[in-house]
C-alpha positions as CSV (number, residue, x, y, z in Angstrom):
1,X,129.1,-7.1,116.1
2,X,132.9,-6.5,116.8
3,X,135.1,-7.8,114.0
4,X,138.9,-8.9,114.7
5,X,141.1,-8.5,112.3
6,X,143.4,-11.9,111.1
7,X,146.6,-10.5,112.3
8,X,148.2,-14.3,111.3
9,X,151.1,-13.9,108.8
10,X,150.4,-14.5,105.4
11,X,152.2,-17.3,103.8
12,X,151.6,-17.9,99.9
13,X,152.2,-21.7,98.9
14,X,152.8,-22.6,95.4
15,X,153.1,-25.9,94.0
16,X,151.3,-27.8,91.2
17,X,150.5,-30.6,92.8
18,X,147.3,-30.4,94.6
19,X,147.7,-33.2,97.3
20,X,151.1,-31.3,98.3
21,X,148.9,-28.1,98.7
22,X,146.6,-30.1,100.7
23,X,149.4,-31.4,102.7
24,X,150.7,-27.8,103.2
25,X,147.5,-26.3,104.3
26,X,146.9,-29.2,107.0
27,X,150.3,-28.3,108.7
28,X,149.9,-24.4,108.4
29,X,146.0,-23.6,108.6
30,X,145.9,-23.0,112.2
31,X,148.9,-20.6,112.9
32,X,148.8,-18.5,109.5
33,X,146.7,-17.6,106.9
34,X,147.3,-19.2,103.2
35,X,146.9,-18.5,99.9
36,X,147.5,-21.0,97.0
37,X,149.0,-20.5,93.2
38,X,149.7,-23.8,91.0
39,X,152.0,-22.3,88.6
40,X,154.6,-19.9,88.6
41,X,152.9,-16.6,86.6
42,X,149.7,-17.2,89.4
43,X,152.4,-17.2,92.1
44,X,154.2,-14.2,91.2
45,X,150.7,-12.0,90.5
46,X,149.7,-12.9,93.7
47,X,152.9,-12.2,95.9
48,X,152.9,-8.8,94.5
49,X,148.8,-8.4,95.2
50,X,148.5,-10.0,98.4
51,X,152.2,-9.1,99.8
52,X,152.9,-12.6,101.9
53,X,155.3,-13.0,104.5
54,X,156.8,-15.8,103.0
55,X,156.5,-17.9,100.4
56,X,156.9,-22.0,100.0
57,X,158.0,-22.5,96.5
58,X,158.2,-25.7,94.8
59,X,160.9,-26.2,92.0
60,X,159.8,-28.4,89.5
61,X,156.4,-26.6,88.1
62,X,155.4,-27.1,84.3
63,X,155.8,-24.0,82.5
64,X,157.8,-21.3,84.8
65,X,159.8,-23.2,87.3
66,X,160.4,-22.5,90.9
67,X,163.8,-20.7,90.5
68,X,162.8,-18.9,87.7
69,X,160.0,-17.6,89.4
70,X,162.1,-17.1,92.4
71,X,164.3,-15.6,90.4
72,X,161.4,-12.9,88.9
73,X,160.3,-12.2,92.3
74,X,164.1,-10.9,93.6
75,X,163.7,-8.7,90.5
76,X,160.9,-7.0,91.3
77,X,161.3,-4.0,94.4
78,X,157.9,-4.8,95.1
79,X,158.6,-8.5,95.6
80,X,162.2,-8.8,96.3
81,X,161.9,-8.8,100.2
82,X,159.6,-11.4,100.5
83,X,161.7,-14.2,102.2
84,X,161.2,-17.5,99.6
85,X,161.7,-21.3,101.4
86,X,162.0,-24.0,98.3
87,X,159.9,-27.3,99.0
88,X,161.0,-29.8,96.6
89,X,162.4,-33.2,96.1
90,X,165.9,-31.8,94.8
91,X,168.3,-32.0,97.2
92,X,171.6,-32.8,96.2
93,X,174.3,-29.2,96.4
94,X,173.9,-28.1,92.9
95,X,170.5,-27.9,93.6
96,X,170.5,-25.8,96.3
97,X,173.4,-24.3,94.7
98,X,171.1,-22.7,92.3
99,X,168.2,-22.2,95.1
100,X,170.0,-19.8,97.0
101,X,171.6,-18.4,93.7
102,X,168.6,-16.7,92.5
103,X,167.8,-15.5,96.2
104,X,165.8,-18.2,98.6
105,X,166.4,-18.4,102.1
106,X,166.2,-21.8,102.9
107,X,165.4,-25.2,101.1
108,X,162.6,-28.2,102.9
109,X,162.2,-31.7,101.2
110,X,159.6,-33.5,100.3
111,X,158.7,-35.2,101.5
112,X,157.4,-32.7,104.2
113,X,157.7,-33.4,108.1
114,X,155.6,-30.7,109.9
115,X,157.6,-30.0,112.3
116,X,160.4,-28.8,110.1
117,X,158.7,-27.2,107.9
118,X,157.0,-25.1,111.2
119,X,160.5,-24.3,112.6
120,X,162.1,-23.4,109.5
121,X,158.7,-21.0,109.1
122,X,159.4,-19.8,112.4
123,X,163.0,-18.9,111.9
124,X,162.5,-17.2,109.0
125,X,159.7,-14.7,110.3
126,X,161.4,-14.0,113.2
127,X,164.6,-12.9,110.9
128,X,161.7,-10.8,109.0
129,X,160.4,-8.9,112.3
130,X,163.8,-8.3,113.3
131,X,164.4,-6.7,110.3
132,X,161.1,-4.4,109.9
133,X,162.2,-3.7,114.2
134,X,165.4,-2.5,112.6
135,X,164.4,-0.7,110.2
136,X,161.5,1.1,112.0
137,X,163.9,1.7,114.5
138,X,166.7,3.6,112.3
139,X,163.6,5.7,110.8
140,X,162.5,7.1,114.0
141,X,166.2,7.9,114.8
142,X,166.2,10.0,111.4
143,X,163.0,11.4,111.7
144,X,163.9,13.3,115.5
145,X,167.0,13.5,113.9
146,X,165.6,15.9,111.2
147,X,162.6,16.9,113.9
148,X,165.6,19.1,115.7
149,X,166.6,20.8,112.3
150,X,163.5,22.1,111.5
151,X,163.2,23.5,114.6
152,X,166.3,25.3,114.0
153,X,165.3,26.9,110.8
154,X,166.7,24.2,108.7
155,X,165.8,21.9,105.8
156,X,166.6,18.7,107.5
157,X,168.9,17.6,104.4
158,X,171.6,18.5,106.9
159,X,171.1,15.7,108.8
160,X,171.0,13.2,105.9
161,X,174.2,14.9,104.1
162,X,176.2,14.9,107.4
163,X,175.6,11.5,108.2
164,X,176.6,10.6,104.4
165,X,180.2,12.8,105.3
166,X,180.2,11.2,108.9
167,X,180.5,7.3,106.7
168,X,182.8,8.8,104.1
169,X,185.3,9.8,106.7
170,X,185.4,6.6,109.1
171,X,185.5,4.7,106.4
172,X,188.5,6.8,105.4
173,X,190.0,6.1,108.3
174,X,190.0,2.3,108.6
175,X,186.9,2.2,110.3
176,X,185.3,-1.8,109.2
177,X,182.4,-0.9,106.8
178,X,179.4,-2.4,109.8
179,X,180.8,0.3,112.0
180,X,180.9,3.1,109.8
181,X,177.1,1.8,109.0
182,X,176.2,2.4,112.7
183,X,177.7,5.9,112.4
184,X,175.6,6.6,109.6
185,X,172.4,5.6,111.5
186,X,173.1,7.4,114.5
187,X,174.6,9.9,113.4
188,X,171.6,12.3,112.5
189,X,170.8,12.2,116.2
190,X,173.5,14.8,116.9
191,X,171.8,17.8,117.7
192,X,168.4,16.3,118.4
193,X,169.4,18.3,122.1
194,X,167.9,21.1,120.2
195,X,164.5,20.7,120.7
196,X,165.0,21.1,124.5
197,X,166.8,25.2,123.7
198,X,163.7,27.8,124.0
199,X,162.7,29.2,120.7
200,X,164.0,32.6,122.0
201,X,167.9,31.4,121.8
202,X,167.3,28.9,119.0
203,X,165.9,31.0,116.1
204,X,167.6,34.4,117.3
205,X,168.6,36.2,114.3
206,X,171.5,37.5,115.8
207,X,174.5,37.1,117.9
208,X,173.5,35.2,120.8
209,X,174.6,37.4,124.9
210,X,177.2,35.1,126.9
211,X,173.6,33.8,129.1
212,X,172.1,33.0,125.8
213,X,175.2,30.8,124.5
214,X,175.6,29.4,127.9
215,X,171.7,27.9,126.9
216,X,172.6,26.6,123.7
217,X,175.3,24.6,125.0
218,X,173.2,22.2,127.1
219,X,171.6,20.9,123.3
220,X,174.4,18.3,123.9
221,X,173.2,16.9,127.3
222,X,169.6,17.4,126.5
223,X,170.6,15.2,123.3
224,X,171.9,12.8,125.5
225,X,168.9,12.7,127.8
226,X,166.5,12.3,125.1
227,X,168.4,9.4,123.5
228,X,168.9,8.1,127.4
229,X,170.6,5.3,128.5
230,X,169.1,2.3,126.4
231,X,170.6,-1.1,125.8
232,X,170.9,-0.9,121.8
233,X,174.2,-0.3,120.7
234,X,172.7,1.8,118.4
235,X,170.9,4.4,120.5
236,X,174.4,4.0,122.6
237,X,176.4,5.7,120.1
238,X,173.8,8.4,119.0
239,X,174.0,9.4,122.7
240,X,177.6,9.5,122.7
241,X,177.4,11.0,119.6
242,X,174.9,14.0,120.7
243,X,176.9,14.4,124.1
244,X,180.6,15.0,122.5
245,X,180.3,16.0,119.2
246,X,180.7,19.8,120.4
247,X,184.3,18.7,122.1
248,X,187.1,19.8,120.8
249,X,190.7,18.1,119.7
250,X,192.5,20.4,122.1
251,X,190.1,20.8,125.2
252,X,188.4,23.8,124.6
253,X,185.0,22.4,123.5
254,X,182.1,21.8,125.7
255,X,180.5,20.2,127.8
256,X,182.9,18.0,129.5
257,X,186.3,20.3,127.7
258,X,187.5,16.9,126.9
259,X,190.8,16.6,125.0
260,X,192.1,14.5,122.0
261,X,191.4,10.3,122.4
262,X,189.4,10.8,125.6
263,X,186.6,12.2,123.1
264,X,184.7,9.2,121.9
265,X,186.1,8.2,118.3
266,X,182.5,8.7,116.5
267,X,182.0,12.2,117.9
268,X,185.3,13.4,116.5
269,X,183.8,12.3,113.0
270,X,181.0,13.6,113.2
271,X,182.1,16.8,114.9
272,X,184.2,17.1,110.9
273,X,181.2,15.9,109.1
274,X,178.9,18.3,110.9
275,X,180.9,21.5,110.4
276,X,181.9,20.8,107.2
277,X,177.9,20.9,105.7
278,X,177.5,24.0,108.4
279,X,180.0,26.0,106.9
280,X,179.3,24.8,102.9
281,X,175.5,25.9,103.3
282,X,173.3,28.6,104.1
283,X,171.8,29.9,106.8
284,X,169.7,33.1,107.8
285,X,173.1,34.6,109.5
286,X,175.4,33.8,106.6
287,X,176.3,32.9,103.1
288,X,177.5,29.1,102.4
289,X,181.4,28.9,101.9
290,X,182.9,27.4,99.3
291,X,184.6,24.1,99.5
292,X,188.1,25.5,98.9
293,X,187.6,28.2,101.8
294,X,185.9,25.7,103.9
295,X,188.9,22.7,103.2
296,X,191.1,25.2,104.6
297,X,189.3,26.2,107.5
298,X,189.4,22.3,108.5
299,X,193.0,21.8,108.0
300,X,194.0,25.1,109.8
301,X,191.9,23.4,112.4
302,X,193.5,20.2,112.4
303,X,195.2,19.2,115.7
304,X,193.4,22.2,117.8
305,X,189.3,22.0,117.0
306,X,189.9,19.0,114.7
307,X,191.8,15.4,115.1
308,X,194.4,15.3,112.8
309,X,194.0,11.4,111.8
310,X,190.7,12.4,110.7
311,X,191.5,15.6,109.0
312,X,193.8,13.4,106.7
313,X,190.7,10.9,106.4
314,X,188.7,13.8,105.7
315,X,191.2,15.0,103.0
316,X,190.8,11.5,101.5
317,X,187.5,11.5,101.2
318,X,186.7,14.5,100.1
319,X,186.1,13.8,96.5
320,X,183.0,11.4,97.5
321,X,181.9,14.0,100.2
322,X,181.4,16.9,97.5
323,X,179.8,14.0,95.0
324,X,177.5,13.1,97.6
325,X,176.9,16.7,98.7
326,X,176.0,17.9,95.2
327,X,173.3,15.0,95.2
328,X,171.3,16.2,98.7
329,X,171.5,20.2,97.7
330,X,169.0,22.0,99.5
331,X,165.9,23.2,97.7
């Protein structure tokens, strides 16, 4: 016999009153799966056990009350994340005041009309799976992100250090902290072109022929095919990203040979970012630089391989760049 799995969310319900569990259950039973606690310790054991998608919480419990236990659960990383909804009788502001002080999401009175309490359930969820989609979605960019640097004989740390610098520096620069947030996620897409170069020119030891380099070069539009043409903003700018970020300030880069603000603002940062960790770490053809030699090979560079309002950021943030580098050293 075939057995399906529940794949209903979860929803833990807590309240000491039994004829408001009741009244709970007969609204929710059909479209999720329950589980009940009467008091606040049972609630919190639970939520950590059984890992709901949401909680109802009542306030006023004997013993621990609703926001303290709310308050408990935000504390705890295994618990903080769960979205909590307040059912209660409480309703003027200071009330809720306090509610969404100590972390819930959303308040229903009691008492309870089942279709509010459905949509607010709703609402909430969906914010949830948007989230998980979110964050799935930035650990897959990561993961090819680092995918291409092992295939190129590195750690992978250069991806996650990079894309620290790539944030230091637009923020340096004015860029609004949600952008330079964007940056930071797409940015270890960069070289994911990589994995389309044949191992032959890739891991060469040596100084690559003029046919050989000529290879290497596509990485950036094989980056930007991989990524392809998608409607998320966020796979939009790691394709930019991976398609300019070997353009130079002054022309002379490739693919395109664009020159100064016709290369896409995000690939200029990165481009800094990304030869700054190159240069400061080492690699089977040479010894890492120091950050003094390497500083000065970025401002001689300013205004010819480097934009010079970012070589000024860059200058700027420099103290948080070395912090954070000295953090993600590779092993």
């Amino acid at each position: 016999m075939i057995t399906h799995r529940d794949s209903r969310p979860i929803i833990l319900v807590v309240d000491d009153e039994p004829l408001n569990l009741q009244v709970l259950r007969q609204i929710l039973q059909h479209d999720y799966q329950l589980i009940f606690a009467r008091d606040g310790e049972k609630a919190i054991a639970l939520a950590q056990a059984e890992q709901p998608q949401l909680i109802l919480l009542d306030i006023m419990m004997p013993g621990l009350t609703g926001l303290e236990s709310c308050q408990r659960l935000k504390q705890n990383p295994d618990t903080q994340s769960i979205p909590v909804i307040f059912v209660t009788a409480l309703a003027d502001d200071r009330d809720e005041t306090e509610g969404f002080a100590v972390g819930c999401v959303d308040y229903i009175t009691k008492p309870v009309s089942a279709p509010i309490v459905l949509a607010r359930i709703k609402s909430q969820l969906s914010l949830v799976s948007a989230k998980i989609l979110r964050e799935t979605r930035l650990q897959i960019i990561q993961r090819l992100g680092r995918a291409a640097e092992y295939k190129d004989n590195e750690t992978g740390l250069h991806v996650i250090r990079m894309s620290h610098f790539a944030r230091e520096i637009a923020l340096a620069a004015g860029m609004s902290a949600v952008d330079a947030e964007e940056l930071f996620n797409a940015a270890p897409m960069h070289d994911v072109g990589k994995m389309g170069i044949p191992d032959a020119v890739l891991q060469k030891p040596g100084k690559l022929t003029p046919d050989e380099w000529e290879i290497m070069k596509t990485h950036a539009q094989v980056g930007a095919e991989i990524i392809g043409d998608d409607s998320s903003t966020l796979l939009q700018l790691a394709s930019r990203i991976a398609l300019y970020h070997h353009e130079k300030w002054d022309g002379n880069g490739y693919p395109h040979g664009l020159a100064g603000e016709a290369i896409p603002l995000e690939a200029r940062i990165v481009a800094l970012a990304d030869v700054f960790d190159a240069l400061t770490s080492k690699r089977p053809y040479k010894e890492p630089w120091s950050i003094e030699d390497t500083t000065n090979y970025i401002l001689n560079e300013s205004n010819k391989q480097f934009d010079p309002e970012l070589v000024k950021a860059f200058q700027i943030a420099l103290p948080k760049i070395i912090a954070i580098r000295a953090g993600l050293l590779d092993p």
